[in-house]
TIKOL-795244 format. One line per field, with one value per residue (C-alpha): residue number from 0; x, y, z. Coordinates in nm, 3 decimals. Each point is the difference from the previous one (the first is absolute). Layout:
! TIKOL-795244
n (NUM  ...)
px (X  ...)
py (Y  ...)
pz (Z  ...)
//
This chain:
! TIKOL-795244
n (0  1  2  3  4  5  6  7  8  9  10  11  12  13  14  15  16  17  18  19  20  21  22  23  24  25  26  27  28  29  30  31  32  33  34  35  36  37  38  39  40  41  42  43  44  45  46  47  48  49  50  51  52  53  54  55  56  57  58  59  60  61  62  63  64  65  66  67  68  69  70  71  72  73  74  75  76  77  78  79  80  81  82  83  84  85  86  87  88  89  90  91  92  93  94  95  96  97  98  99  100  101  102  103  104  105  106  107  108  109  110  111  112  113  114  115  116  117  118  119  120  121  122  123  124  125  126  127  128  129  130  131  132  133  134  135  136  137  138  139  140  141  142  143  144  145  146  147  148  149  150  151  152  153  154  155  156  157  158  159  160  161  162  163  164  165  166  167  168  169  170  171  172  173  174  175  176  177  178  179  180  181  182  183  184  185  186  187  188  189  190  191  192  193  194  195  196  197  198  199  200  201  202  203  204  205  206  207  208  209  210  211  212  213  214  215  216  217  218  219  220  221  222  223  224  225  226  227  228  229  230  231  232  233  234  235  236  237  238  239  240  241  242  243)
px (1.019  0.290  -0.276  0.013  0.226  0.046  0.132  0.054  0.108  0.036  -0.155  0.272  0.053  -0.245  -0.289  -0.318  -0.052  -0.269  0.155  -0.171  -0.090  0.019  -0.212  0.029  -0.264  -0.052  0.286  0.223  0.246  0.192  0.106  -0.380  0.060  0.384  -0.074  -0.247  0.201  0.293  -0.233  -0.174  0.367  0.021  -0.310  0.029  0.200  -0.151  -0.047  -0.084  -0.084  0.033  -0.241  0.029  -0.052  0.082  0.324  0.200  -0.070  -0.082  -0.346  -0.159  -0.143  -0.360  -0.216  -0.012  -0.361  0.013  0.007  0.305  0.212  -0.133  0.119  0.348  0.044  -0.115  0.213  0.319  -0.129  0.028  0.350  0.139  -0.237  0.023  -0.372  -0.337  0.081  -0.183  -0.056  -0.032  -0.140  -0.016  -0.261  -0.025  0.221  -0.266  -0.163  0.282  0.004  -0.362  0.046  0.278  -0.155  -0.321  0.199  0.323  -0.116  0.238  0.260  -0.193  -0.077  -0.114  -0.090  0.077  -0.177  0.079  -0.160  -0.186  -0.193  -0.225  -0.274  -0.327  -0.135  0.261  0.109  0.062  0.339  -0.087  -0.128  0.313  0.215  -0.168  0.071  0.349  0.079  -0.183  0.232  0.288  -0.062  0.045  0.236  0.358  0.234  0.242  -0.259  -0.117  0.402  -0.031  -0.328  0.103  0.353  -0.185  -0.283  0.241  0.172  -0.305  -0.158  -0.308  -0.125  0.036  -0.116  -0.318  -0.008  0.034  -0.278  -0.191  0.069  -0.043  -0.334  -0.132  0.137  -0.368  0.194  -0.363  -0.072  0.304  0.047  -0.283  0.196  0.286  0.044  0.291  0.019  -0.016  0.114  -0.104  0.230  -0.027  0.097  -0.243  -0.041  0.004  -0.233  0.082  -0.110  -0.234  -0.156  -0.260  0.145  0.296  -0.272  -0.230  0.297  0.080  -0.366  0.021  0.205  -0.031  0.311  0.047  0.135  0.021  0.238  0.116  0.272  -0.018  0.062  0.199  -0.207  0.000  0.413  -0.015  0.214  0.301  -0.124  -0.050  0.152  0.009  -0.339  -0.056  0.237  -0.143  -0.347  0.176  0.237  -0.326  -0.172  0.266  0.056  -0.409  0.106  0.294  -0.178  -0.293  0.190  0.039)
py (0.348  -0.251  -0.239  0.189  -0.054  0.313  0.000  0.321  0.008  0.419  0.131  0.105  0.309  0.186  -0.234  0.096  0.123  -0.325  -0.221  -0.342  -0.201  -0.377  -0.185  -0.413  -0.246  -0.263  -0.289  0.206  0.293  0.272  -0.267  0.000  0.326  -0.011  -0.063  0.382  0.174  -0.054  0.201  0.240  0.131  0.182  0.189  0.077  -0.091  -0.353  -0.093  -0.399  -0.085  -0.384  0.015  -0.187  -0.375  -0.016  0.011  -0.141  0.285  -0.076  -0.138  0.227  -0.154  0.009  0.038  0.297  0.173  0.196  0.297  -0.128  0.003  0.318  0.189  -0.174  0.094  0.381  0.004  -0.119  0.282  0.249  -0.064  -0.048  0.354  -0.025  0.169  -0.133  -0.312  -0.228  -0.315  -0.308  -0.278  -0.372  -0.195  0.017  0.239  0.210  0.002  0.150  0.258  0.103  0.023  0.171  0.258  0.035  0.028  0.195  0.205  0.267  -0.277  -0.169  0.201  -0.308  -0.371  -0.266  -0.361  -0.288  -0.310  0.117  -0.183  -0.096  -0.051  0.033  -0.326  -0.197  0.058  -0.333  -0.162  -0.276  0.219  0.223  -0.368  -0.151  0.308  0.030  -0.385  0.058  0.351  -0.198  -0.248  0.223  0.253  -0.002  -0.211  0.245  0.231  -0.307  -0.096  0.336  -0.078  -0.301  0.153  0.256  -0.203  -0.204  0.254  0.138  -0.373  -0.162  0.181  0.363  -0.047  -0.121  0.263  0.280  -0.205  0.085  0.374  0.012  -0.195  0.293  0.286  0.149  0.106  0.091  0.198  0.137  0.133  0.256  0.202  0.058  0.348  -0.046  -0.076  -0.403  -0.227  -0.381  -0.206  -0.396  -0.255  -0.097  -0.352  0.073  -0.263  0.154  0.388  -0.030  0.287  0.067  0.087  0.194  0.169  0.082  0.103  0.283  0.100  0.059  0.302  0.334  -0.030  -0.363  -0.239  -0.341  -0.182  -0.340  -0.185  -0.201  -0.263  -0.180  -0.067  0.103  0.068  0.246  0.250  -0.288  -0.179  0.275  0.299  0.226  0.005  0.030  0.306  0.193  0.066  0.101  0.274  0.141  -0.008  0.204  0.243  0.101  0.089  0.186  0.206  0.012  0.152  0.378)
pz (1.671  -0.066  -0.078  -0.344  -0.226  -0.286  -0.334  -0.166  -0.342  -0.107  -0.349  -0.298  -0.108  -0.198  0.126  0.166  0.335  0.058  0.296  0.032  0.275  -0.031  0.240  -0.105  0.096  0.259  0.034  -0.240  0.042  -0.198  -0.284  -0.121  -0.136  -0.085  -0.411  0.032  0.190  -0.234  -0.244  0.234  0.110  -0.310  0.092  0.307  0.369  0.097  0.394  0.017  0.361  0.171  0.242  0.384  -0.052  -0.387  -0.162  0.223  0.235  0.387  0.075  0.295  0.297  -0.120  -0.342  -0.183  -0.134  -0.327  0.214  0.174  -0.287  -0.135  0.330  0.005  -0.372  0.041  0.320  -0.247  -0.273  0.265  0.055  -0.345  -0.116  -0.303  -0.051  -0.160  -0.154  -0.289  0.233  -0.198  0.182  -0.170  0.116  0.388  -0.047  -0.157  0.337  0.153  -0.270  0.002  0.398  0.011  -0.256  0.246  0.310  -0.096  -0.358  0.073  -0.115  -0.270  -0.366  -0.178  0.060  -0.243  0.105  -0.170  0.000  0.310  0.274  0.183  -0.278  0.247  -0.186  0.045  0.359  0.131  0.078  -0.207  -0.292  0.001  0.018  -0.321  -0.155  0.028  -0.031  -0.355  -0.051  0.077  -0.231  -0.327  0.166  -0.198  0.166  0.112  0.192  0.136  0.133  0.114  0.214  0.143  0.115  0.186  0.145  0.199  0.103  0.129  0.170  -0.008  0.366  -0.049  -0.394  0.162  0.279  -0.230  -0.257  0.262  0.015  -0.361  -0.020  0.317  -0.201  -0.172  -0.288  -0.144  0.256  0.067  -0.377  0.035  0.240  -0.258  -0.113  -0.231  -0.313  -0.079  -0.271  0.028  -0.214  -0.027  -0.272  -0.264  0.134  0.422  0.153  0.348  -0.105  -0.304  -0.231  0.202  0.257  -0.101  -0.195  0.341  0.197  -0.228  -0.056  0.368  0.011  -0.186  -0.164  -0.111  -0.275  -0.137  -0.184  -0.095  -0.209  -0.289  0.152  0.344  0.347  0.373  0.045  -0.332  0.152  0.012  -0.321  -0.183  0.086  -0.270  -0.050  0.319  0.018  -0.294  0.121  0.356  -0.151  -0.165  0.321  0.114  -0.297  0.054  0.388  -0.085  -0.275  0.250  0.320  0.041)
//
């Protein structure tokens, strides 16, 4: 479990009881989510997890599935228990949030995915590449600084032998299996996780929801994190009033 590398940053006084998960995408780490959790801290304790291979953490010996990370994260959640969390997963790191959800929901009370993948029609390596060349392209400068600083730390061979995992992962399939509660957040002008499908994925659970920002693309939670934030903390104020 060294492979993971947690960052705990504990609620103020006189906030909510919600603690939130942060689960960052492929290539990228912790930082991805650094401008949110800044915010989400005021709502509730924040856990922000490197995973093994990213973030300067070690690489294991082999690739890691979906399912993989999912069992190394629940196995860290376990030890820190801290109870049901909100897990927040941004872009493959919505995977590992809806799986860890299906797998371990005694430790999950809400999902959050943003910018999710794998769209089912567009499930090629090459398909997912065009799209996030043409992301890149109109992403802010800084969150793009930020990308690049974590993709090398990351390399060129286990980005492509987790794009691998992610591109197996049936995220569509998967998703129907979710019995908590789901929000599907992306930015208004995403080319890697359009309308359509943020819109399916939450049609596909009993208790799902959409939402997008005014603007900003696939790295919204860096680019844009208060509006990424404010949706969340509602998310979490309907569980809270929800539970018994």
């Amino acid at each position: 479990m060294n492979q993971y590398r947690v960052f705990r940053m504990p609620r103020g006084a006189g906030t909510q009881q919600a603690t939130f998960l942060l689960l960052h995408g492929i290539g990228l780490s912790h930082r991805a989510f650094t401008r949110a959790a800044k915010l989400l801290v005021e709502h509730g304790d924040v856990i922000a997890i490197d995973l093994p291979g990213f973030g300067g953490t070690p690489r294991p010996d082999r690739p890691l599935s979906v399912r993989d990370y999912a069992h190394g994260v629940a196995a860290v959640l376990d030890r820190t228990q801290m109870g049901p969390m909100i897990a927040v997963g941004h872009s493959m790191g919505a995977q590992f949030a809806l799986e860890l959800a299906i797998t371990r929901p005694d430790l999950v009370s809400g999902v959050v995915m943003i910018g999710p993948v794998v769209d089912p029609r567009r499930r090629t390596l090459w398909q997912q590449g065009l799209r996030l060349l043409r992301d890149a392209a109109l992403e802010p400068l800084s969150t793009n600084l930020m990308v690049l600083f974590d993709y090398a730390r990351c390399g060129p061979v286990w980005f492509l032998a987790e794009t691998r995992a992610m591109l197996a992962y049936p995220t569509h399939e998967r998703i129907q299996r979710l019995t908590r509660p789901l929000l599907v957040l992306r930015g208004r002008n995403d080319p890697i996780a359009d309308q359509h499908w943020a819109t399916w994925l939450a049609t596909q659970v009993s208790d799902g929801h959409t939402r997008r920002t005014s603007r900003y693309r696939h790295n919204v939670v860096h680019s844009s994190p208060t509006e990424t934030v404010q949706p969340i903390v509602r998310f979490a104020d309907t569980l809270t009033s929800a539970a018994p």
